[in-house]
Backbone as CSV, one residue per row, in Angstrom:
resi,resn,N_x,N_y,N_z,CA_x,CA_y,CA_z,C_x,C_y,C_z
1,UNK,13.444,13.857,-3.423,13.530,12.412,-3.306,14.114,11.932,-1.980
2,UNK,15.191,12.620,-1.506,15.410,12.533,-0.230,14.633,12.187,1.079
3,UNK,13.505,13.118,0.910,12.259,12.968,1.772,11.024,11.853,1.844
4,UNK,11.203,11.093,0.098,10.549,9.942,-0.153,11.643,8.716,0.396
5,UNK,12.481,8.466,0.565,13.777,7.574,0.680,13.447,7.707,2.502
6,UNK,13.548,8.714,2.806,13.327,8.558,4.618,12.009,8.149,5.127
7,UNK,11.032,8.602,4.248,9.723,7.808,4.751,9.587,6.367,4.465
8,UNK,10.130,6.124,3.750,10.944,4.616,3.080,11.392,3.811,4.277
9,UNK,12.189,4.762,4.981,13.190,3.694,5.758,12.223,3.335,7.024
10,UNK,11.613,4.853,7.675,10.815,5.119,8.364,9.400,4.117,8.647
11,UNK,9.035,4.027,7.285,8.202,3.103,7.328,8.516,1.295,7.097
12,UNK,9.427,1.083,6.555,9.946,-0.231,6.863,10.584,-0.875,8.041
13,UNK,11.441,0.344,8.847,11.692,0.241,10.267,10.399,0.094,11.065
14,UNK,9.504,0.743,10.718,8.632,0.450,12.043,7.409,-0.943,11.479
15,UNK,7.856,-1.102,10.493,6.801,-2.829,10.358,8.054,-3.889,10.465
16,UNK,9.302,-3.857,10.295,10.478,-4.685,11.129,10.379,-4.735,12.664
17,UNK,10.374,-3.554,13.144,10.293,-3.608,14.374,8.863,-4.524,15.374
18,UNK,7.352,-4.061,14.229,6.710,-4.173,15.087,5.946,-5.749,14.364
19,UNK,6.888,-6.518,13.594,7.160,-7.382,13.527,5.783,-7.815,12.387
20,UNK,5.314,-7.031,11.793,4.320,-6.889,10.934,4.725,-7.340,9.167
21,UNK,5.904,-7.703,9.480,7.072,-8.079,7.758,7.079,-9.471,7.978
22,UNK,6.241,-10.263,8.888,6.589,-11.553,8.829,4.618,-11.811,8.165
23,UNK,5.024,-12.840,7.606,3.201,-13.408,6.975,2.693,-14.064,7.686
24,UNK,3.490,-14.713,8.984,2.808,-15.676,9.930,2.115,-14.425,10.760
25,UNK,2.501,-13.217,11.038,2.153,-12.246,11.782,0.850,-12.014,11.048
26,UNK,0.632,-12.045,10.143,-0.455,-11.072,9.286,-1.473,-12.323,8.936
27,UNK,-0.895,-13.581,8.869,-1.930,-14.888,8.622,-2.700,-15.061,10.212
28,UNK,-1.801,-15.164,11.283,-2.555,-14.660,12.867,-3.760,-13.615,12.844
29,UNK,-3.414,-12.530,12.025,-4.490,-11.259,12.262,-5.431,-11.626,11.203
30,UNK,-5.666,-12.518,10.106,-6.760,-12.575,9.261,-7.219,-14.086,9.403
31,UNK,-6.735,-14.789,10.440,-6.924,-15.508,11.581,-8.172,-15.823,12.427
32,UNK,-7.782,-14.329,13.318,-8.457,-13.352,13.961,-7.896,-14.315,15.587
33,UNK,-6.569,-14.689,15.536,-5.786,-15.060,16.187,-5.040,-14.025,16.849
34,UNK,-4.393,-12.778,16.610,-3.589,-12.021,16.672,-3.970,-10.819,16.350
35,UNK,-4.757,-9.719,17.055,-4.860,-8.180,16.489,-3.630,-7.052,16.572
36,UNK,-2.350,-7.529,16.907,-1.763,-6.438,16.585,-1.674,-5.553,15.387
37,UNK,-1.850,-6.332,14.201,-1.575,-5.787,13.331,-2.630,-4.210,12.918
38,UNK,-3.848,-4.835,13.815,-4.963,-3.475,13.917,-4.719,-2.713,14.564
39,UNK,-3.845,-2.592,15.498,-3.339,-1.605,16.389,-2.198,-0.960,16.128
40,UNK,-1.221,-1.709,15.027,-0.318,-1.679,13.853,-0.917,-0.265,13.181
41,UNK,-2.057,-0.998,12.538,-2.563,0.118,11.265,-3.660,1.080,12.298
42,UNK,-3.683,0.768,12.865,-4.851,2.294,13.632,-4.153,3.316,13.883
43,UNK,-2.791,2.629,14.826,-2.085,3.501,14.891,-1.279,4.899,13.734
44,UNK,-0.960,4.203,12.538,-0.214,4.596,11.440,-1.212,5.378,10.762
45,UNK,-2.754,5.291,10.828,-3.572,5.765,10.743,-3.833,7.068,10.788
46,UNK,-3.872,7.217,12.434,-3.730,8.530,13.244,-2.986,9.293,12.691
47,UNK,-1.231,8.978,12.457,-0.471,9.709,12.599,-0.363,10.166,11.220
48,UNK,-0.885,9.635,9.988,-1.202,9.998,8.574,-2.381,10.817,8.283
49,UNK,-3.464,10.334,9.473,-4.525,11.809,9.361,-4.410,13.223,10.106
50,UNK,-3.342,12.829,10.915,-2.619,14.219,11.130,-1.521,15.135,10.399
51,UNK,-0.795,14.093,9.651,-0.292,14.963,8.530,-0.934,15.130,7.613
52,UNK,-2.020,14.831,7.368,-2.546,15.058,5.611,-3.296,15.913,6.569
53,UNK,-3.704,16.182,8.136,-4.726,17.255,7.792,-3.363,18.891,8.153
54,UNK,-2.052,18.525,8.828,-1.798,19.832,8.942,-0.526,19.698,7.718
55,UNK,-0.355,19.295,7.171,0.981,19.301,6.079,0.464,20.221,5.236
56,UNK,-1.252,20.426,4.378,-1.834,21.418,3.619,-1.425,22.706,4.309
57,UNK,-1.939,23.038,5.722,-1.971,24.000,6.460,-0.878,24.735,6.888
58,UNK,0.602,24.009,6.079,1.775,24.149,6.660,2.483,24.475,5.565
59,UNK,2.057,24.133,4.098,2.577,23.862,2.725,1.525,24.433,1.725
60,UNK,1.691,25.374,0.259,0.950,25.458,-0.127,0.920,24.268,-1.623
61,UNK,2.111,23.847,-1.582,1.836,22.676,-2.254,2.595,21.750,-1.938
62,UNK,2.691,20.051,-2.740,3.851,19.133,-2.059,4.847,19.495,-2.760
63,UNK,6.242,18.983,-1.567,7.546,19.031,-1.728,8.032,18.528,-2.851
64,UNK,7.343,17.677,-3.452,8.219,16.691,-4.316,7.665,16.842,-5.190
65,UNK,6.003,17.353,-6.169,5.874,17.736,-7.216,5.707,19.107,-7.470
66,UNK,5.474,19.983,-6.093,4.905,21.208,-6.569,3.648,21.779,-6.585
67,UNK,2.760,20.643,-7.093,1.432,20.342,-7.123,0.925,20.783,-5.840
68,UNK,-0.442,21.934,-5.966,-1.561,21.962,-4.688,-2.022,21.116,-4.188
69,UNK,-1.944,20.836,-3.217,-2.944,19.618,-2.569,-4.217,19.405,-2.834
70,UNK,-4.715,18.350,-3.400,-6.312,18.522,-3.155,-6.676,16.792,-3.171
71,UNK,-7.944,16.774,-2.613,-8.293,15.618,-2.628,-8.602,14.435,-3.614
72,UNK,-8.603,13.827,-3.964,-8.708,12.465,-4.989,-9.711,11.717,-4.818
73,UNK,-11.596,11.956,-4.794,-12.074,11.294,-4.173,-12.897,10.591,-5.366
74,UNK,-12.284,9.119,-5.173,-12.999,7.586,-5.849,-14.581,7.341,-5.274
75,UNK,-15.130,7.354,-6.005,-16.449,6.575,-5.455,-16.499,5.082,-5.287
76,UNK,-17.196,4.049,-4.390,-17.294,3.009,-4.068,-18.222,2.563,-5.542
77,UNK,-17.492,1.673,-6.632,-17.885,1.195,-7.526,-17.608,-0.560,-7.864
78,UNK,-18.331,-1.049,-8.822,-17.806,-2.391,-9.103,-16.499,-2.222,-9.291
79,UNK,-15.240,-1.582,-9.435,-14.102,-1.593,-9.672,-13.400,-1.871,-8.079
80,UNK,-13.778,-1.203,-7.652,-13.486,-0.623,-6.255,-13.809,-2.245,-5.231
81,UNK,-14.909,-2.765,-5.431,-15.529,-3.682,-4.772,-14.804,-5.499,-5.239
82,UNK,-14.464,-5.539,-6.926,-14.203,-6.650,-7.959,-12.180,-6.168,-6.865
83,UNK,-11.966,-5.150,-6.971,-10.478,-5.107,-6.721,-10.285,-5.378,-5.489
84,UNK,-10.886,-4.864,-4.316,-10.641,-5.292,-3.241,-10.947,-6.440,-2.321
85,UNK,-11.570,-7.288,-3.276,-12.013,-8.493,-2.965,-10.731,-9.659,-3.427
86,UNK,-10.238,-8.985,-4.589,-9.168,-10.005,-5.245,-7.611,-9.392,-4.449
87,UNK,-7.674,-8.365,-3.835,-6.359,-8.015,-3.077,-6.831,-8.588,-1.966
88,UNK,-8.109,-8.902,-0.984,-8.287,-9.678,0.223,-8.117,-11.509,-0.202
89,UNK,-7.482,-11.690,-1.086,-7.483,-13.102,-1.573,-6.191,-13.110,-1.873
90,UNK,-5.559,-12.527,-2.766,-4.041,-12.408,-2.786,-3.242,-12.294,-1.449
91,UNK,-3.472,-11.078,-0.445,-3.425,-11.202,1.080,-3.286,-12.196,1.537
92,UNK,-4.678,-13.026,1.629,-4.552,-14.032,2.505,-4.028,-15.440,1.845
93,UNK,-3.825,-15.455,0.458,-2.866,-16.362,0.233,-1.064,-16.344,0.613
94,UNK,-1.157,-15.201,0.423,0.777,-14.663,0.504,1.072,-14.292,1.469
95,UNK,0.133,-13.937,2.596,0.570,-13.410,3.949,0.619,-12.341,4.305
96,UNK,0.740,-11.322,3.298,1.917,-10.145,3.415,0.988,-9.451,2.215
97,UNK,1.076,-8.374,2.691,0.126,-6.974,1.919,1.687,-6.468,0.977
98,UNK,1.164,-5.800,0.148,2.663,-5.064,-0.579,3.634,-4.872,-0.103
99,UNK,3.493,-3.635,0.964,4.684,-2.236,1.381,5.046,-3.264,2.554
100,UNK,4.326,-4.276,3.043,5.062,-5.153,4.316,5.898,-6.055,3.146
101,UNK,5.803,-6.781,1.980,6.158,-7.628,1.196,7.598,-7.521,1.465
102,UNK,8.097,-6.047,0.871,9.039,-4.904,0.573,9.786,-5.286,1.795
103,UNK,9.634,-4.866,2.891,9.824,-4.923,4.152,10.491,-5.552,4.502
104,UNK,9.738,-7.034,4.227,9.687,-8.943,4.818,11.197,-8.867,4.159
105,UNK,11.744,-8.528,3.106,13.159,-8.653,2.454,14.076,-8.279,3.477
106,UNK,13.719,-7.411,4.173,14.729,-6.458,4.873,15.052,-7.682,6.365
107,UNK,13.536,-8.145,6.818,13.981,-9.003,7.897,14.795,-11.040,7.741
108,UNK,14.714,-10.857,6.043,15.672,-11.700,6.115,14.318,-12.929,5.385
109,UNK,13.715,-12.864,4.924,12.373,-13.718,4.015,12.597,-14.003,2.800
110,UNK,13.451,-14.462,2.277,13.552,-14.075,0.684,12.645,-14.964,0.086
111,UNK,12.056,-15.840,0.159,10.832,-16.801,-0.447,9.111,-15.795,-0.779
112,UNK,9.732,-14.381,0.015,8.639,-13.394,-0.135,8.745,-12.780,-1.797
113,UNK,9.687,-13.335,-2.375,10.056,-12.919,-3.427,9.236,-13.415,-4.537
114,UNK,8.493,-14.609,-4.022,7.890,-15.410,-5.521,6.314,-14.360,-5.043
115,UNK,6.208,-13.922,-4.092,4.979,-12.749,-3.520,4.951,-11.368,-4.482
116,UNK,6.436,-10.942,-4.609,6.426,-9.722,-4.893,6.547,-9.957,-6.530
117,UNK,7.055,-10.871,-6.784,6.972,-11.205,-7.944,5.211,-11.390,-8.998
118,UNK,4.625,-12.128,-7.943,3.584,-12.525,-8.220,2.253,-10.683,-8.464
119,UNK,3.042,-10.092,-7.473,2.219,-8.931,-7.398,2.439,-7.971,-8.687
120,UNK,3.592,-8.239,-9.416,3.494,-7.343,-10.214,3.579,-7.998,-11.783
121,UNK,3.183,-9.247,-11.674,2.475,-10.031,-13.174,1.379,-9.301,-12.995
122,UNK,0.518,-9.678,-11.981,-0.674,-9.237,-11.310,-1.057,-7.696,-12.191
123,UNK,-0.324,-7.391,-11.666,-0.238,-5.518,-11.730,-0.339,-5.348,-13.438
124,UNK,0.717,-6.064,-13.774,0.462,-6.154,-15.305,-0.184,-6.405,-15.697
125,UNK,-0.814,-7.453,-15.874,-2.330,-8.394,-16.044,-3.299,-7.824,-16.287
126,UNK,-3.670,-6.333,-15.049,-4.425,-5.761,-14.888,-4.003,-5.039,-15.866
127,UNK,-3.402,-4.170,-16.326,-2.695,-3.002,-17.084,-3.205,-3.359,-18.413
128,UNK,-2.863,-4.810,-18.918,-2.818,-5.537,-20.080,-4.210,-5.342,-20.226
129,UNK,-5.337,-5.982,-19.172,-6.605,-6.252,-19.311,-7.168,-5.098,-19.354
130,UNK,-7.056,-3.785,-18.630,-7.786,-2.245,-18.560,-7.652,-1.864,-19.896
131,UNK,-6.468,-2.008,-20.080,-5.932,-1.314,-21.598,-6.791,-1.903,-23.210
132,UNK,-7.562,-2.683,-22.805,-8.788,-3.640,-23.750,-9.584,-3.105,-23.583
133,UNK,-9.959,-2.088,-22.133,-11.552,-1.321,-22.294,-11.573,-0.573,-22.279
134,UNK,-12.059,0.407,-22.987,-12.342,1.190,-23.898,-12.819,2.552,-23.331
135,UNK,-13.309,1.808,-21.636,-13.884,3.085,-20.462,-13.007,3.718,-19.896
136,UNK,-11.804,3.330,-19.507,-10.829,3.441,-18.871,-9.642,3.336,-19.077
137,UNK,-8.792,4.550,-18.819,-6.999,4.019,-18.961,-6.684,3.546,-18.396
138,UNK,-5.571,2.718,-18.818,-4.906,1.734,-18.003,-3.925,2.542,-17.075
139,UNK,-3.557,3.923,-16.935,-2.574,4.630,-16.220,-3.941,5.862,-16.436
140,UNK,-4.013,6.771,-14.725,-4.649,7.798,-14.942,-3.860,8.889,-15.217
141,UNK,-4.498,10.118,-16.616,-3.910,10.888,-17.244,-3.105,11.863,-16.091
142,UNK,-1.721,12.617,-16.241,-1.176,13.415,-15.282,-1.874,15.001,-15.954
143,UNK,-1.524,15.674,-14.843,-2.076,16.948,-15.006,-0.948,17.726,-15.889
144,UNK,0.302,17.226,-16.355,1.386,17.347,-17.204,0.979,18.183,-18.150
C-alpha cells in the first residue's frame, strides 16, 4: 500500500503543479482554447506505456496483489460508447475529470466537492441500474 499512497502523491503533485486541478484549466482545453492539458496527458501517457511495457519484464507478478500480469482487453461496445459519451458530458459540465477532482481539493477548490459528490451518486446509480440486468454484474467477478 505504501507504493499505491506514493503514486497518489506523485500523481496529484504533478496535476497541482501543472495546474491541470483547476476546471477553468480543463473547460480552456474542451474549449479548444488551451491544449496543455494534451500535452498534460500525452505526456503521462508515455511514461505509463513505458512502465506497463517494462514493469512485466522486471516483475513476474504485481506488488500489491501478487497476481500475473496480463492484459484486460474490453471490446468497443454500446456500453463502452453509451458510457463514454455520458463521462464526456459530466466532464464538461464539472470541469474536472475524477483523479484531477481529487486533486482540485488539494489546490484549495472545495466547491469541487458537490463534483465529487455528484460522481459517486452517479457511480451508484449505475451499480443500482447494472444490478437490474440480468447480462451483467454490477462489480466484475475477482479471480478470488
Amino acid at each position: 500500500m505504501p507504493l499505491v499512497l506514493v503514486g497518489g502523491l506523485v500523481f496529484g503533485f504533478g496535476l497541482g503543479f501543472s495546474h491541470m486541478a483547476r476546471p477553468e484549466v480543463v473547460i480552456d482545453f474542451l474549449t479548444f482554447e488551451d491544449f496543455g492539458l494534451l500535452f498534460v496527458m500525452f505526456g503521462g501517457s508515455i511514461v505509463a506505456g513505458i512502465a506497463f511495457w517494462t514493469v512485466p519484464k522486471l516483475f513476474e507478478s504485481a506488488p500489491l496483489t501478487g497476481r500475473p500480469y496480463g492484459r484486460r482487453l474490453k471490446s468497443f461496445d454500446r456500453n463502452v460508447l453509451i458510457g463514454g459519451s455520458v463521462f464526456g458530458v459530466g466532464w464538461g459540465l464539472s470541469g474536472i475529470c475524477p483523479g484531477a477532482a481529487y486533486a482540485s481539493l488539494g489546490v484549495g477548490n472545495w466547491p469541487i466537492l458537490y463534483a465529487i459528490g455528484g460522481m459517486f451518486i452517479g457511480a451508484y446509480a449505475q451499480g443500482v441500474w447494472r444490478s437490474h440486468d440480468t447480462d451483467e454484474p454490477a462489480v466484475a467477478p475477482s479471480d478470488d
